[in-house]
C-alpha positions as CSV (number, residue, x, y, z in Angstrom):
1,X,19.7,-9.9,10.0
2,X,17.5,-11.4,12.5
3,X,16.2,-7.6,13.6
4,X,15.5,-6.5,9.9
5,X,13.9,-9.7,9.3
6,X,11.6,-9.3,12.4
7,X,10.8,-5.4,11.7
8,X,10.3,-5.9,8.2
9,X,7.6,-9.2,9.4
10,X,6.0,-6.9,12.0
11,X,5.2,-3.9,9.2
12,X,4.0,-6.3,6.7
13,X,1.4,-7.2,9.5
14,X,0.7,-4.2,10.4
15,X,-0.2,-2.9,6.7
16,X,-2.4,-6.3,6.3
17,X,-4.2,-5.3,9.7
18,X,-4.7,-1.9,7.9
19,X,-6.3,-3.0,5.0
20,X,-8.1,-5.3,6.5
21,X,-9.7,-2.8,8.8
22,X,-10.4,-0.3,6.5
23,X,-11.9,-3.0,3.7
24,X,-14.9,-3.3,6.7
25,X,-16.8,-0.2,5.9
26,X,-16.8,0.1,10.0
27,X,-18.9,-2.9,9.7
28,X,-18.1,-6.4,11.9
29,X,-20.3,-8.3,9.9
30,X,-18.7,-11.8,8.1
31,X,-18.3,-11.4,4.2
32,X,-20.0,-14.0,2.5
33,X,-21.3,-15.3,-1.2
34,X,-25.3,-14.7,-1.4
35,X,-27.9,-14.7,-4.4
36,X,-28.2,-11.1,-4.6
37,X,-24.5,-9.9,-3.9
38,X,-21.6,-12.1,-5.3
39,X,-20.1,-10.8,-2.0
40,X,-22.0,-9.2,0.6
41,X,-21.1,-7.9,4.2
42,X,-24.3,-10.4,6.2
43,X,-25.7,-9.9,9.4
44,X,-24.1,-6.9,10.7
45,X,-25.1,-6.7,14.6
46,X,-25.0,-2.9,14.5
47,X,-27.9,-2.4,12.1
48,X,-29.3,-5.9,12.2
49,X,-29.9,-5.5,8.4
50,X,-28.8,-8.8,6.5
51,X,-27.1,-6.9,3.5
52,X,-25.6,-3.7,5.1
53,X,-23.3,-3.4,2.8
54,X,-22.4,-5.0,-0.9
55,X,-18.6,-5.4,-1.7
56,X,-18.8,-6.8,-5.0
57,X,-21.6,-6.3,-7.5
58,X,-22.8,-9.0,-10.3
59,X,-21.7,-6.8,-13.4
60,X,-20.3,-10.1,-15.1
61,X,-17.3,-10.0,-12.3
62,X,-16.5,-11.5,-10.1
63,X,-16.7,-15.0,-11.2
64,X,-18.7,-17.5,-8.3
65,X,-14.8,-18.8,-8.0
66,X,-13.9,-15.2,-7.8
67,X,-16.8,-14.5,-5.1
68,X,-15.8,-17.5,-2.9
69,X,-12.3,-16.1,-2.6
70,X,-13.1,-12.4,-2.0
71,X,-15.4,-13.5,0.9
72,X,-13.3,-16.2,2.4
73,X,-10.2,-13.0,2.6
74,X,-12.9,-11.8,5.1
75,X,-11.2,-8.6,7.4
76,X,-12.4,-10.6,10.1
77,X,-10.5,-13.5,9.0
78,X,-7.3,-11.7,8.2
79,X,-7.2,-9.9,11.4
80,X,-6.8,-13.6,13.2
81,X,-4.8,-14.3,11.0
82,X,-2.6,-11.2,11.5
83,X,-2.9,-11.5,15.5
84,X,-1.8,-15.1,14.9
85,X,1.2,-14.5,13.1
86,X,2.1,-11.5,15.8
87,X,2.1,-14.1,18.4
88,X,4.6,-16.4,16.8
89,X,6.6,-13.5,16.2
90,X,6.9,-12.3,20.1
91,X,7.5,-16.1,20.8
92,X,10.6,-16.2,17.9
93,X,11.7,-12.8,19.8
94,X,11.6,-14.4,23.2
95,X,13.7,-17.6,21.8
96,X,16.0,-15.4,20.3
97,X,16.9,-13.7,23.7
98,X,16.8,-17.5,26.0
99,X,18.9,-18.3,23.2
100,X,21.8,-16.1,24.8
101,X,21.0,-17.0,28.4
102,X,23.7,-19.4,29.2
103,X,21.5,-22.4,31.1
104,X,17.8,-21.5,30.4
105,X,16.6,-23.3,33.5
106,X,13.0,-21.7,33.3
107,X,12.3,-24.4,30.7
108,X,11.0,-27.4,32.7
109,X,11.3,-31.2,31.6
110,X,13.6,-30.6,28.3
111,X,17.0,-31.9,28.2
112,X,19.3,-30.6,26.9
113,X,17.8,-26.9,27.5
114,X,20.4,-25.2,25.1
115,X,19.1,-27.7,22.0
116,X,15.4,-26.9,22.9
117,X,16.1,-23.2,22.6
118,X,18.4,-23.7,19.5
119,X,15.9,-25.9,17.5
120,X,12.5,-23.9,18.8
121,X,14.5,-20.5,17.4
122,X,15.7,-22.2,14.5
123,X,11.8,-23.6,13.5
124,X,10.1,-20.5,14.2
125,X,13.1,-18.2,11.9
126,X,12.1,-20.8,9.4
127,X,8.3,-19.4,10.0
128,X,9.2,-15.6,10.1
129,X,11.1,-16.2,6.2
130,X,7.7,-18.1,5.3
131,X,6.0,-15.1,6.4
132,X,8.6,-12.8,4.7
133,X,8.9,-14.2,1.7
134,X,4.6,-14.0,1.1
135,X,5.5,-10.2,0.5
136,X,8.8,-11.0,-1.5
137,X,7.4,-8.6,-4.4
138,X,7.8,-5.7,-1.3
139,X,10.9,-2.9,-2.2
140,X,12.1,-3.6,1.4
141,X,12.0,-7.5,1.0
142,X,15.7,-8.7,1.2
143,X,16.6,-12.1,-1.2
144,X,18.8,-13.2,2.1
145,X,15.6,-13.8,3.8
146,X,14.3,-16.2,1.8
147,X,13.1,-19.8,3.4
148,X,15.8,-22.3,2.3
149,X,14.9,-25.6,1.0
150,X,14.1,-27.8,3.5
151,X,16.9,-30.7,1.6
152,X,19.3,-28.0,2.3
153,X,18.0,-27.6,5.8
């Protein structure tokens, strides 16, 4: 279970990254809210001009609410957020394989070693369902992956 779990976790970021790459227009600029854009690609270093590229027009949509969203999802922003994730996914991978070494002595000052490694894997499954479950609408989502409830915990 744990494999699928971590496969299906990994594609999911890997399609966000996607997205979130391709919703740049090969710009780096940040997405923001300004008067003449509701959302606006700003100061993009490449062509220095401070509205290289519109994402959403004022055609009575997006709302300002709607505007402030759209520009905080920023492709910049979600790629962090993407390369964040990735990391506490290789550090659940590396727990899950201490987890079988039979004294896991490389782990300095923590007694007992073997209920470090059980309670750090356990914790960071717990994170990979969270993550899971944010694309539980996903054909290749599996119910059995869901986060339980932390009273049931």
């Amino acid at each position: 279970m744990t494999d699928a779990l971590v496969a299906f976790v990994k594609a999911r970021l890997d399609d966000d990254a996607q997205v979130a790459r391709e919703a740049c227009h090969d710009l780096s600029g940040e997405w923001t809210t300004q008067d003449t854009y509701p959302v606006a690609v700003v100061e993009d270093p490449e062509s220095g001009d401070a509205f290289a590229k519109a994402v959403a027009f004022d055609e009575g949509s997006p709302s300002e609410q709607q505007a402030a969203h759209i520009a905080r999802q920023d492709p910049a922003r979600t790629l962090r957020e993407v390369e964040a994730k990735r990391q506490l996914v290789g550090i659940f991978e590396i727990a899950v394989r201490n987890e079988a070494l039979p004294h896991p002595e490389h782990i300095q000052g923590v007694y007992p070693p073997a209920v470090f490694i059980s309670g750090y894997r356990a914790a960071l499954e717990y994170t990979l369902r969270c993550f899971a479950a944010l694309h539980a609408d996903h054909p290749d989502y599996q119910a059995d992956w869901a986060p339980w409830e932390a009273e049931n915990a």
